[in-house]
DRENKOLTOR-993407 format. One record per residue (C-alpha): residue number from 1; residue in three letters; x, y, z. Coordinates in Angstrom, 2 decimals. Example, Ala and Ser with C-alpha at 12.3 -4.5 7.8 and 13.67 -1.06 7.14 Angstrom:
2
+-----+-----+---------+---------+---------+
|   n | res |      c1 |      c2 |      c3 |
+-----+-----+---------+---------+---------+
|   1 | ala |   12.30 |   -4.50 |    7.80 |
|   2 | ser |   13.67 |   -1.06 |    7.14 |
+-----+-----+---------+---------+---------+
This chain:
97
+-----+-----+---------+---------+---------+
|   n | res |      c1 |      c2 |      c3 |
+-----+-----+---------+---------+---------+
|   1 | unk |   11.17 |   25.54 |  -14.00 |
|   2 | unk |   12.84 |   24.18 |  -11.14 |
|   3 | unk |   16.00 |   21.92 |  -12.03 |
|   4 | unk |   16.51 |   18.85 |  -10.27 |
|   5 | unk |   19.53 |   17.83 |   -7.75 |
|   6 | unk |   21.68 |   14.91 |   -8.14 |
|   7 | unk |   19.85 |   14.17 |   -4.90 |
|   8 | unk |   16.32 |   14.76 |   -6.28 |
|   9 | unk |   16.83 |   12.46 |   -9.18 |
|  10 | unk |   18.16 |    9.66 |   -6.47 |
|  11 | unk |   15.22 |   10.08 |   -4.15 |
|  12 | unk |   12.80 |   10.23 |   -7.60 |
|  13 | unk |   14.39 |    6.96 |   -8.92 |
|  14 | unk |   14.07 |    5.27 |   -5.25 |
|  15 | unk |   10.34 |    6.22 |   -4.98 |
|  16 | unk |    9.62 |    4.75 |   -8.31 |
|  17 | unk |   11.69 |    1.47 |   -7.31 |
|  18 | unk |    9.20 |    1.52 |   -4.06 |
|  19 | unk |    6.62 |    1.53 |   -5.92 |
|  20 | unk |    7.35 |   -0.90 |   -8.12 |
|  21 | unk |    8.59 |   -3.82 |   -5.61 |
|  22 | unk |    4.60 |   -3.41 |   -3.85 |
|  23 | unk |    2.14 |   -5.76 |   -4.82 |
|  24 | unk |   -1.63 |   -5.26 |   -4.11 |
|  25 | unk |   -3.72 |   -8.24 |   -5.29 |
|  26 | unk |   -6.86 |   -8.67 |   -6.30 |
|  27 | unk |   -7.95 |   -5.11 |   -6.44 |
|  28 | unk |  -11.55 |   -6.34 |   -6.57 |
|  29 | unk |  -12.03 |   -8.75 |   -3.74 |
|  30 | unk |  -14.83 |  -10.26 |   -1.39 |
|  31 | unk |  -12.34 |  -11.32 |    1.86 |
|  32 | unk |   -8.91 |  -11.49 |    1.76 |
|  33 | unk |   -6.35 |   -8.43 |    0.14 |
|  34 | unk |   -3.00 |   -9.57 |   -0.55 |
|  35 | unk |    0.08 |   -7.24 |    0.08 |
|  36 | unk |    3.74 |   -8.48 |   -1.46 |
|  37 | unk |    7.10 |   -6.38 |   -0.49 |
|  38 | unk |    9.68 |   -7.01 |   -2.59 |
|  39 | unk |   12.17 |   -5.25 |   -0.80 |
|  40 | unk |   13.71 |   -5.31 |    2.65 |
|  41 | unk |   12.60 |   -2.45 |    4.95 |
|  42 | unk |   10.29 |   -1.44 |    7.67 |
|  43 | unk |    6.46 |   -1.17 |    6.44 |
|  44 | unk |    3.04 |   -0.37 |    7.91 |
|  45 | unk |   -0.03 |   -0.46 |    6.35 |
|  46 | unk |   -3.05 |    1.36 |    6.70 |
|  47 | unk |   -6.57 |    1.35 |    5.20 |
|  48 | unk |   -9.15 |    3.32 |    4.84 |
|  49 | unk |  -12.58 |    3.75 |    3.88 |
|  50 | unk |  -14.01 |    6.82 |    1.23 |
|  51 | unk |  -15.23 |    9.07 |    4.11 |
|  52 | unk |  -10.99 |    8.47 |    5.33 |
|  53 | unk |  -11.88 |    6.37 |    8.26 |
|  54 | unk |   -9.25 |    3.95 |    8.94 |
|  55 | unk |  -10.28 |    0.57 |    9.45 |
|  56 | unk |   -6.96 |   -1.40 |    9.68 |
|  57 | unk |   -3.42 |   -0.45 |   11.18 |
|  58 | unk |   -0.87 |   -2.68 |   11.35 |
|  59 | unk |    3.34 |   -3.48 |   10.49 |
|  60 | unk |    3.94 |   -6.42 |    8.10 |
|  61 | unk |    6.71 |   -8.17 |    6.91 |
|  62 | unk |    8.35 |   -7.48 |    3.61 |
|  63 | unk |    9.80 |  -10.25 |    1.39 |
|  64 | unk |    6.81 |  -11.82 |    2.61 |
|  65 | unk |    2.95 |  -12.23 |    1.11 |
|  66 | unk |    0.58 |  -10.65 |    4.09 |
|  67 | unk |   -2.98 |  -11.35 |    3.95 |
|  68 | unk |   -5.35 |   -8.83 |    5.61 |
|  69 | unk |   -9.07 |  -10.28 |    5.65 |
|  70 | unk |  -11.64 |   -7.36 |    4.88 |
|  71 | unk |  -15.19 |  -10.14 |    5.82 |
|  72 | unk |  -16.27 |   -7.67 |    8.70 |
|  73 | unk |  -16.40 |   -4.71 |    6.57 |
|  74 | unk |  -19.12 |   -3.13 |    4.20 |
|  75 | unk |  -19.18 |   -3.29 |    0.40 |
|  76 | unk |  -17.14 |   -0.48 |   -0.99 |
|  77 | unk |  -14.05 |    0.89 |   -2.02 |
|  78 | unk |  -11.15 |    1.27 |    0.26 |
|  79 | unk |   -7.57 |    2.92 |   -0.16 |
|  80 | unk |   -4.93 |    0.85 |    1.27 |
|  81 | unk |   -1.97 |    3.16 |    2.00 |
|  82 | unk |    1.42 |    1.23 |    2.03 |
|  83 | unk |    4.31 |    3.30 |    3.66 |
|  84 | unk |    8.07 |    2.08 |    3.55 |
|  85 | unk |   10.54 |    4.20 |    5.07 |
|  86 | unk |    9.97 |    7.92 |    3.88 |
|  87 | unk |    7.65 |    7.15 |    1.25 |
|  88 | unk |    3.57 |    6.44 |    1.02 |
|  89 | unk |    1.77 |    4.38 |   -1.84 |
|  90 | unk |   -2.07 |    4.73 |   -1.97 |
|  91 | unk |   -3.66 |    1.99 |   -3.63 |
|  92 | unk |   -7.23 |    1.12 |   -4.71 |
|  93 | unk |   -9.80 |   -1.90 |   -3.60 |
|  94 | unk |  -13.11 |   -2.66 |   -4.20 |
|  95 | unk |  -14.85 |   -4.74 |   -1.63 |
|  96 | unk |  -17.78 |   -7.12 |   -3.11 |
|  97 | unk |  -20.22 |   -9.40 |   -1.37 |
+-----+-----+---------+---------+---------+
């Protein structure tokens, strides 16, 4: 059993904090995917199809609601990958038309 640092613990509670200040909304959706930071920093986001083609790259603002529209692609589900700083949040959608 492998004890935790001080350091681990910090970096543990920081991911979870990350994770909870990123808002993906509505997970089912026909267009348009909304993306909410609730923190300041530096974030990209990427997403990808089932067979882990990516489909859309790009940096967006935090403190900020970013719309991505989805209208070109296929029905399906999609994983929209959210990384700020050092750490990477992998989120579900499911496209309808």
């Amino acid at each position: 059993m492998q004890i935790p640092t001080s350091g681990d613990s910090i970096n543990s509670i920081t991911q979870i904090n990350i994770e909870h200040s990123v808002a993906i909304y509505p997970t089912i959706t026909n267009d348009i995917v909304f993306i909410q930071i609730n923190i300041p920093a530096k974030v990209s986001i990427k997403i990808y199809d089932l067979l882990g083609k990516l489909i859309v790259s790009q940096n967006i603002s935090s403190l900020a609601e970013n719309k991505i529209s989805l209208s070109e692609y296929d029905t399906g589900i999609y994983i929209v990958s959210v990384s700020i700083d050092n750490t990477i949040i992998n989120k579900k959608i499911i496209l309808t038309k």
